[in-house]
LUMVOKE-306119 format. One line per 8 residues: number of its first residue (from 1); their letters; for each residue x, y, z of C-alpha. Coordinates in Angstrom, 2 decimals, decimal comma. Each point is the difference from the previous one (the first is absolute). Example, Ala and Ser with C-alpha at 12.3 -4.5 7.8 and 13.67 -1.06 7.14 Angstrom:
% LUMVOKE-306119
1 = as = 12,30 -4,50 7,80; 1,37 3,44 -0,66;
//
This chain:
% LUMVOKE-306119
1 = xxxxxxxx = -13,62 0,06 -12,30; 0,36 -1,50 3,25; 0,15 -3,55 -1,65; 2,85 1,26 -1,83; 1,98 1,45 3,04; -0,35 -3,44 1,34; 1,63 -1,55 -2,56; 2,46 2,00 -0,46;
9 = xxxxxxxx = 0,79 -0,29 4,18; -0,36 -3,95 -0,73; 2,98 0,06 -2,99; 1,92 2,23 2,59; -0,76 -2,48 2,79; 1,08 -3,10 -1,74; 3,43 1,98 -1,08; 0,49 0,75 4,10;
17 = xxxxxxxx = -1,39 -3,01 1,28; 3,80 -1,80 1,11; 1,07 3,24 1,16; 1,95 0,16 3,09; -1,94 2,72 2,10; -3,37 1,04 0,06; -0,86 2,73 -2,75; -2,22 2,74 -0,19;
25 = xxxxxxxx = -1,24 -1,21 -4,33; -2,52 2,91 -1,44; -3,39 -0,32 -1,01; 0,88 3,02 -2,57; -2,28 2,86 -0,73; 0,24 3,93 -0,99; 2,24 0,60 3,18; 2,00 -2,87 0,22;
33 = xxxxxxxx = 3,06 0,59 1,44; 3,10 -2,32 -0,24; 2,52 -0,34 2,93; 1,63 -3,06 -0,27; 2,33 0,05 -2,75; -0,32 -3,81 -0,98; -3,61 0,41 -0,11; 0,30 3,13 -1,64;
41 = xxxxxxxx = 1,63 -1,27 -2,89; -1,91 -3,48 -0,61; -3,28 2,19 -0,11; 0,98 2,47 -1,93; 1,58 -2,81 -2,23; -3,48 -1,95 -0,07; -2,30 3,21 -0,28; 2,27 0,91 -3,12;
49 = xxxxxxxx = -0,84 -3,55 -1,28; -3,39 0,22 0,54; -0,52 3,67 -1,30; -1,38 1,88 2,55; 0,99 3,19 2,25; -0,94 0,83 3,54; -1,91 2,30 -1,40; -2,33 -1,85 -1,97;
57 = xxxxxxxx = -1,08 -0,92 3,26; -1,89 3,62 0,16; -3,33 0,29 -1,83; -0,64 3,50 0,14; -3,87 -0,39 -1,01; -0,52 -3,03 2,48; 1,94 1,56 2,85; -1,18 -2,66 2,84;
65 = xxxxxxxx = 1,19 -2,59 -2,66; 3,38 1,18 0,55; 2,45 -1,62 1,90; 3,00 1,66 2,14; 1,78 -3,27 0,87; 1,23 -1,45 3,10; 2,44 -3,15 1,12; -0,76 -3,10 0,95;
73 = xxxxxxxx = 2,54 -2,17 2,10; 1,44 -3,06 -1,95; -0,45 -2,07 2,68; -2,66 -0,09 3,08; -0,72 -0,98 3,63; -2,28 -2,13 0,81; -1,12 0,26 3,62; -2,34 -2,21 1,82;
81 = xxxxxxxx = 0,26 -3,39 -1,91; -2,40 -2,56 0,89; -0,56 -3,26 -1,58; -3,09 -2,16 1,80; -0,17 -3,59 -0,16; -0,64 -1,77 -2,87; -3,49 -1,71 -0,54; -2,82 -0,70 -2,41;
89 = xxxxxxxx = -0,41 1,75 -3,17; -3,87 0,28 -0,44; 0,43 1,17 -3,74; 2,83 -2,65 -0,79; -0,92 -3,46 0,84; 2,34 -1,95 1,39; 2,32 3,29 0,23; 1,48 2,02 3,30;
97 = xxxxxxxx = -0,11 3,48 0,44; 2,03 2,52 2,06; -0,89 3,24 0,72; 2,69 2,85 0,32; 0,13 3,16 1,88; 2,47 3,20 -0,09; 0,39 3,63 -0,21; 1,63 1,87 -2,31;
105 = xxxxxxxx = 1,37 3,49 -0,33; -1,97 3,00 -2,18; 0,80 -0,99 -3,64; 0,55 -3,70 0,26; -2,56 -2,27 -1,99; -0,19 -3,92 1,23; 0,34 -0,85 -3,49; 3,34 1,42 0,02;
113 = x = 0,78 -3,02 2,46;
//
């Protein structure tokens, strides 16, 4: 289930990605609630495509496999960006390495990079 609300917050991601100003983009569930009309209408739009509700999002008999929803900003801010020096690579002969630090924010992911 959570798999799936991924996705579907990718497919809305990619839509929003050029998108002027920073948007709140739902990772949907049972209580998803939709404030931003643009949004509003390109996941209702792709929900309808992909044939599912906010409420199939509620398992009654698995309650704790149920999921409310939240947002997720579009974009993030990456605080405390640190790059060191490159040198060796002791796994990659013949290869540099760089090692990177920074914070981010509750709900970011570095893969989202």
């Amino acid at each position: 289930m959570v798999s799936y609300q991924s996705y579907l917050w990718n497919i809305f991601a990619a839509h929003f990605k050029n998108h002027s100003t920073n948007l709140s983009i739902p990772l949907v569930g049972f209580d998803t609630q939709l404030v931003n009309e643009e949004v509003k209408a390109f996941v209702l739009q792709v929900m309808e495509r992909e044939g599912v509700s906010f409420r199939d999002f509620l398992i009654r008999q698995l309650t704790n496999m149920s999921i409310a929803g939240t947002t997720r900003s579009l974009f993030m801010e990456v605080k405390n960006f640190d790059i060191s020096v490159p040198e060796k690579d002791e796994t990659a002969v013949g290869r540099k390495k760089v090692k990177l630090e920074f914070y981010l924010g509750k709900g970011s992911y570095a893969t989202e990079l």
